[in-house]
C-alpha positions, -999 to +999 in steps of 0.1 A: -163+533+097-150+496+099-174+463+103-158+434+115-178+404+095-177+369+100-151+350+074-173+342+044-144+315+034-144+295+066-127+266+066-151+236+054-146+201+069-146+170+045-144+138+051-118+132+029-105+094+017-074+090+037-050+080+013-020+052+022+015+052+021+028+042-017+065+034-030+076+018-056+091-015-054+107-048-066+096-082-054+128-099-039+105-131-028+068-141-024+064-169+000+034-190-006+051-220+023+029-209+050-006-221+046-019-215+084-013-179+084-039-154+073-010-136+055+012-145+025+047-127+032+069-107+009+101-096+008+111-065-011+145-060-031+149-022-011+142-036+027+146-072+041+115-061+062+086-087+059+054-076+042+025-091+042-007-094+019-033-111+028-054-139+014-085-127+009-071-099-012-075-089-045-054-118-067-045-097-092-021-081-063-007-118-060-003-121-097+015-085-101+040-091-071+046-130-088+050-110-124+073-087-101+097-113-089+103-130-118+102-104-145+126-084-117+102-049-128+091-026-099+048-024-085+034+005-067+029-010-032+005+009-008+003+004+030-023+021+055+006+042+069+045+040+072+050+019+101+023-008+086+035-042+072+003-055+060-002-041+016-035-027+010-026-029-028-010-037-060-004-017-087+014-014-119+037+019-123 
């Protein structure tokens, strides 16, 4: 005789922390010019794309990508998701 049970291992749902997008990269420029804009832009050595950080972040994410440009050493750079310009964070590899 076969029973047909109900699966004891269901799938559970989680709200799980949605992680970002991360690469590594150098620091090409940081422009500090542009005071009216909520945003500080950055340039990357791997893409002439335009980045931007904004000002109320965390500093120590402007002081790593300063330390990155002139020391010419690589930060781990997370984003929301791919297609996102705006850096989330800063950190050292």
């Amino acid at each position: 005789m076969v029973y047909a049970l109900q699966a004891i291992a269901a799938p559970q749902h989680h709200k799980a922390k949605k992680k970002g997008v991360v690469h590594s990269m150098t620091v090409l420029l940081v422009n500090l010019e542009n005071n009216n804009e909520p945003y500080i832009g950055v340039i990357f050595q791997v893409s002439q794309r335009r980045y931007k950080l904004p000002k109320d972040a965390n500093p120590a994410y402007l002081q790593l990508l300063k330390e990155s440009q002139h020391d010419h050493t690589p930060v781990l750079v997370e984003r929301a998701k791919e297609e996102s310009d705006i850096i989330v964070s800063v950190k050292k590899p």
